[in-house]
N, C-alpha and C positions, 0 to 999 in steps of 0.2 A: 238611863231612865227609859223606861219601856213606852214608846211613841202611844201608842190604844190603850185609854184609860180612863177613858171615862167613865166614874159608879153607875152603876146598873144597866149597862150595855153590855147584852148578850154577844151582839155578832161581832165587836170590837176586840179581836182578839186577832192583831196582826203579829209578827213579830219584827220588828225593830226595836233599835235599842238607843238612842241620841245620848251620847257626850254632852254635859254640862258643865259648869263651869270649871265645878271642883267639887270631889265625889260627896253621894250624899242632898246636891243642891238639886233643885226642880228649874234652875233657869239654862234654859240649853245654848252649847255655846255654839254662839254664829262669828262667823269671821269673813272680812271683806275679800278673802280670795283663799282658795281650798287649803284645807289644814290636812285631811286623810288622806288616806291611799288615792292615785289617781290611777290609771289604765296601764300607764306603762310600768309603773311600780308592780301590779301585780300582774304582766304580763311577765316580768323579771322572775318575777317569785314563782309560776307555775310555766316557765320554760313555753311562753306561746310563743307562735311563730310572728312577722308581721303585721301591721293589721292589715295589709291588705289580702295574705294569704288565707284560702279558706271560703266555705261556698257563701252563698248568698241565700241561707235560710230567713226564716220567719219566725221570730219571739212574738209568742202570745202571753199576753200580762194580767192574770185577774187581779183585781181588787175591788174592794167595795167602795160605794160612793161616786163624788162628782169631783174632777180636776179640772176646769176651761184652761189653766193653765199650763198645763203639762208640756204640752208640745214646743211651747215658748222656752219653759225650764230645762226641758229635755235637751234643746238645742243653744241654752247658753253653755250647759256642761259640755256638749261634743267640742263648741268651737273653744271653751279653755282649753281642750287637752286635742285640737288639731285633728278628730274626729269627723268626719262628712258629715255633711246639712242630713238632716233626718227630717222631711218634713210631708203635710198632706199633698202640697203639692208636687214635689219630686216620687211621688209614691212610696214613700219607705214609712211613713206612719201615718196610720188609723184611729181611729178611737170607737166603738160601738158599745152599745147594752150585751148586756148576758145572751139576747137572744139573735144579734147582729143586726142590731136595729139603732135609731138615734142614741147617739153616748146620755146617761141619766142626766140629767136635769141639776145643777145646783139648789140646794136646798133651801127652804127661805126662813124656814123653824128654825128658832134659836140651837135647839138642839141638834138639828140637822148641819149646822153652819159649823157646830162646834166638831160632830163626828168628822165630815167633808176636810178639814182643818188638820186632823190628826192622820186621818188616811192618806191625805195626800204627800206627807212627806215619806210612808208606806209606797206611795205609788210614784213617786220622784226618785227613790231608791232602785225599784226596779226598775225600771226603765233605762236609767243611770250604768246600771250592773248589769243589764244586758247589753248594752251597748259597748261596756268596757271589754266585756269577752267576746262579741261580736261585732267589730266596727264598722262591717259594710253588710248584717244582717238588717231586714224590713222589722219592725218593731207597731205591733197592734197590741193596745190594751183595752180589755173590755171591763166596762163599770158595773160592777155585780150589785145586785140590790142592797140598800142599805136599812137591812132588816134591825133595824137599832131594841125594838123593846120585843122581839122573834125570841121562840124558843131557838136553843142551840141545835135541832135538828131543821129548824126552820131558816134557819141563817145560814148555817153548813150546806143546805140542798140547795141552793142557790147556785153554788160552784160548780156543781153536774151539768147543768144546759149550758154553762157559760163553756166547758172543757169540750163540749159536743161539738157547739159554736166555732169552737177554736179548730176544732179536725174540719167543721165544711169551711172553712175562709183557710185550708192549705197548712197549716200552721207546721213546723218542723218540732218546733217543741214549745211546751206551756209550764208557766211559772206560777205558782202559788204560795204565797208567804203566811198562810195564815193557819189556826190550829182549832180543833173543836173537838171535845171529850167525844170519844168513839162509845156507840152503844151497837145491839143485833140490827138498829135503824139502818145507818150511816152501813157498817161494814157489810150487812148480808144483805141490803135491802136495795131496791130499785136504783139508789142514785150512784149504786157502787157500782154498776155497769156503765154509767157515764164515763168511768177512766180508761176505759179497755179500749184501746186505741192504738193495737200495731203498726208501727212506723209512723210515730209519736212521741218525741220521748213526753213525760210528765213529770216535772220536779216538785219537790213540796219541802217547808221545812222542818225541821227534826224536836224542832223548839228553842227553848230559851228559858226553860225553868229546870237543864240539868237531867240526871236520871230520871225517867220518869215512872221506873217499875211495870206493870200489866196493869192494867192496858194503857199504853203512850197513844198519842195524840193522830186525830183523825185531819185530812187525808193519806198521810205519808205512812200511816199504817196498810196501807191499800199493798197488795201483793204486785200490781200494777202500776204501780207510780213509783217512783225513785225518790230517796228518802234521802235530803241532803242533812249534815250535820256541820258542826262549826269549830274553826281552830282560830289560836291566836297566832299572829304573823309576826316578827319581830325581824328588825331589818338588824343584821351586823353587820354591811358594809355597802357599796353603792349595787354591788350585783350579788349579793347572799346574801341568806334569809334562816329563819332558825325557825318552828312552826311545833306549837305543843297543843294537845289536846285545848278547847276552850271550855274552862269552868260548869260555863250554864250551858252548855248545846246538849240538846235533848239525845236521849237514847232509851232503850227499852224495848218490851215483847209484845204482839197482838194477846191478844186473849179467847180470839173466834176466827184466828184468819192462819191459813197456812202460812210457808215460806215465800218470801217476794219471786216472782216469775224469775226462773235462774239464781235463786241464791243456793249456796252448795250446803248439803246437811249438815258438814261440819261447824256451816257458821249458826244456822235453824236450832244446831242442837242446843246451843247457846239459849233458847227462849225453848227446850223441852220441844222441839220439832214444828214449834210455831214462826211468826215473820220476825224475824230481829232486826230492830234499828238500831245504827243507819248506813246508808249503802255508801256514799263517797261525800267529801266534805270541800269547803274551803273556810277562807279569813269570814271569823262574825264578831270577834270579839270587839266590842266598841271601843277600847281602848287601843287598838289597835284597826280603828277602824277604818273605814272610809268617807272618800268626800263625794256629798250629794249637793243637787241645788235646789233648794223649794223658795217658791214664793207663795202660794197658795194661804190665802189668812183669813176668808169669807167671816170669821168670827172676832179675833184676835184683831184684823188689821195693821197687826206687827208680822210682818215675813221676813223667814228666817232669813231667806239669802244662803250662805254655803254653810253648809254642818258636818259634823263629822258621823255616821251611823253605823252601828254593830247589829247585830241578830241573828238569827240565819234566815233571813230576812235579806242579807247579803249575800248567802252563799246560794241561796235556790235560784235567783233569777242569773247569775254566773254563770252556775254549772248549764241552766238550762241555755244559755247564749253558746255555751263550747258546746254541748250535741246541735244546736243548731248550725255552728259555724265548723262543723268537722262532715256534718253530711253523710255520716252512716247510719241512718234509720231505717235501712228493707229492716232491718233484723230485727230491730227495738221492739221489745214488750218488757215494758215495765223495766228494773236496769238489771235485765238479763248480762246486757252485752260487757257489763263494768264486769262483771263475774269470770265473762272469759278472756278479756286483757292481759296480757302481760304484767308481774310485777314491776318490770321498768315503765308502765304507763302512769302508775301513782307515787305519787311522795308518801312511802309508808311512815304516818306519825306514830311514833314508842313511848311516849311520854305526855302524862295529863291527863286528870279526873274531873267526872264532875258528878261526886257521889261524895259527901264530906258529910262524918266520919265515919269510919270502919270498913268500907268498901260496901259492896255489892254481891252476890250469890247470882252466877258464873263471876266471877271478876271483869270478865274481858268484855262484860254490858258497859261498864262502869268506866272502865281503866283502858287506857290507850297502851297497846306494846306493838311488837311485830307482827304484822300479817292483819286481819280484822280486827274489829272490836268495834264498840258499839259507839262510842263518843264520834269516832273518824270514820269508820267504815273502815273502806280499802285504801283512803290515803285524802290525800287531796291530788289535782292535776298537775300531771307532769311530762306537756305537751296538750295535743287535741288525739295522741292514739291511742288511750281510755273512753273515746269517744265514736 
C-alpha cells in the first residue's frame, strides 16, 4: 500500500510502499520487533564489506514535512541491528529547512498532522537505508516545505534550494524519494540547474507505477542526477540471494532531455537518443521488503512501531549511502561513474518486467536481460567499486 495518499494532495507523492496485513488490506502491518530485511541481510545480498570499512561521508535526506521524532526513531533502529549512536549530539545527525535554517515546524491543521503522519514513515525509511549502506556515514535530513494543496511545479521546486542546501552543508550525496510529472518547467527551467553538482552524487527514484513510457517522472529524469530503480530480493539460503527485476519499479525515456551525464549511446538509443531510465537499482519490492521504525502519529496517535517498507523509496537512499560510504566523488556528475565500472561491480539482473501485457517498444525499457535495461539499469551493487 503506497505510504502518500492522501485525495487531493499534489505534493504527496513519495514513494514507499508499506506491507499490510494481507494483500489487498489498508491496515499496515506493524510488528513488536523487525520483520524485513535488516543491514546485514542486505549487506549479504550486495557483497558489502564491513560496517566499519569505508569513508565517513555525509547523506543528505530530503523530504517534505515535519518529524520531531526522527532522530529518536532513527536511533532505535541503529541500536536493533548494533549500528553506532547517530545523534545531534555526537555530530552525526542534523535536521534543517530546505534553506539550512530551523527544521519545519509540526503542523497543527488537521490536515497538516495527517500529511506530517504519512511522510514521516517516508522519512524513517530514509534515514533507516542510509544508515544500513552507510554505518558510520553523518546523516542530515532537510524538511522541504509541505506544499500540500501547490501546484505540482510548485511542490517539485521546493527540492532545488533544498539539493543546493545540501552541496553548502558538504554533503557527499543527496537522496530523494519522491516523483512529480516532468513538463519544459521542471526539466529546462531554472530549478534544473539546482542538480548540477559535480562531486555530489544525487539519487532519485525511478518510481513505483512500473513502465512509465515518455515522459517518466521528474527528478530522476534529470541527466544530472542518478536514476535508481527496483528489484525483488529473495533470500535462498543464509548467505544467497536470487534478485529479478521488481514489477512496479519505474522505467522509461525523457522527452526534452538528452542522455544522463555519461550514459553510453547504446543505452540512449533505447529512448531514440534521449535520457533512458534507470541507471542502477536495489531491493524495493515490499514484499520483499525492509524493516523501518516509525513512531511519528501527530494525527493517528496510533504509531506504527517496526513495518515492513517497499518502494524505491528503498533503493535511492541505499544507493545514495554506498557513493557516500565508497568516497569517489572528484569524478561524479550525475551517475557518470556507474557507466564506467566494471561488469564485476553490479549484479547484472536478466529476468523481470514491469510492463504487463505484451511488452514495450525497445523491449529492454521494459524487460530485464543481460547488460542494461531500463527496470535495473546496470544491476544492483556488487560491492562499493560501482561506486
Amino acid at each position: 500500500m503506497r505510504v502518500c495518499g492522501i485525495k487531493g494532495l499534489v505534493a504527496s507523492r513519495c514513494l514507499a510502499e508499506v506491507l499490510t496485513v494481507r494483500p489487498g488490506s489498508t491496515i499496515v502491518l506493524s510488528t513488536p520487533a523487525p520483520a524485513g530485511y535488516g543491514p546485514a541481510t542486505l549487506a549479504r545480498a550486495y557483497s558489502l564489506p564491513k560496517p566499519t570499512v569505508g569513508d565517513v561521508g555525509t547523506v543528505v535526506i530530503l523530504d517534505e514535512g515535519a518529524d520531531p521524532n526522527l532522530e529518536s526513531d532513527l536511533n532505535t533502529y541503529r541500536s536493533t541491528y548494533g549500528l553506532p549512536a547517530c545523534t545531534t549530539a555526537n555530530g552525526c545527525f542534523a535536521q534543517y529547512n530546505e534553506h539550512g535554517g530551523t527544521p519545519l515546524a509540526p503542523s497543527k491543521s488537521r490536515i497538516g498532522k495527517e500529511f506530517d503522519e504519512e511522510v514521516g514513515v517516508e522519512t524513517s525509511l530514509d534515514v533507516d537505508m542510509a544508515s544500513a549502506a552507510c554505518p558510520t556515514c553523518h546523516i542530515i535530513e532537510l524538511t522541504v516545505n509541505r506544499d500540500i494543496f501547490s501546484s505540482n511545479d510548485k511542490a517539485a521546486s521546493d527540492f532545488g534550494p533544498a539539493v543546493d542546501t545540501a552541496a553548502k552543508l558538504g554533503a557527499s550525496s543527496v537522496s530523494i524519494s519522491y516523483q512529480f510529472a516532468p513538463d519544459a518547467t521542471l526539466d529546462l527551467g531554472p530549478v534544473a540547474g539546482d542538480f548540477f553538482h559535480p562531486g555530489m552524487a544525487i539519487t532519485s527514484s525511478s518510481g513505483d507505477g512500473g513502465y512509465e513510457g515518455a515522459p517518466d517522472g521528474w527528478p530522476q529524469d534529470l541527466p544530472d542526477v542518478t536514476s535508481v530503480g527496483g528489484t525483488s530480493l529473495y533470500t535462498t539460503g543464509k548467505n544467497t540471494f536470487e534478485e529479478v527485476g521488481w514489477d512496479y519499479g519505474g522505467s522509461g525515456c525523457a522527452t526534452d532531455l538528452g542522455p544522463a551525464i555519461g550514459q553510453p549511446a547504446t543505452v540512449s538509443a533505447a529512448c531514440n537518443g534521449l535520457r533512458a531510465s534507470t541507471d542502477v537499482s536495489a531491493d524495493a519490492d515490499p514484499n520483499t521488503g525492509v524493516a523501518v521504525y516509525d513512531s511519528y502519529a501527530p494525527f493517528s496517535h496510533q504509531p506504527y512501531g517496526w513495518i515492513v517498507v517497499g518502494g524505491t523509496s528503498v533503493s535511492s537512499p541505499f544507493i545514495a549511502g554506498l557513493y557516500a560510504r565508497a568516497g569517489n566523488l572528484t569524478q561524479v556528475e550525475g551517475p557518470n561513474t556507474l557507466y564506467g565500472d566494471p561488469a564485476k561491480d553490479f549484479n547484472d539482473i536478466t529476468a523481470g518486467s514491469n510492463y504487463y501485457p505484451g511488452g514495450c517498444t525497445p523491449a529492454v525499457i521494459c524487460t530485464a536481460g543481460p547488460g542494461w535495461d531500463g527496470p535495473t539499469g546496470r544491476g544492483t551493487p556488487h560491492g562499493l567499486g560501482g561506486f
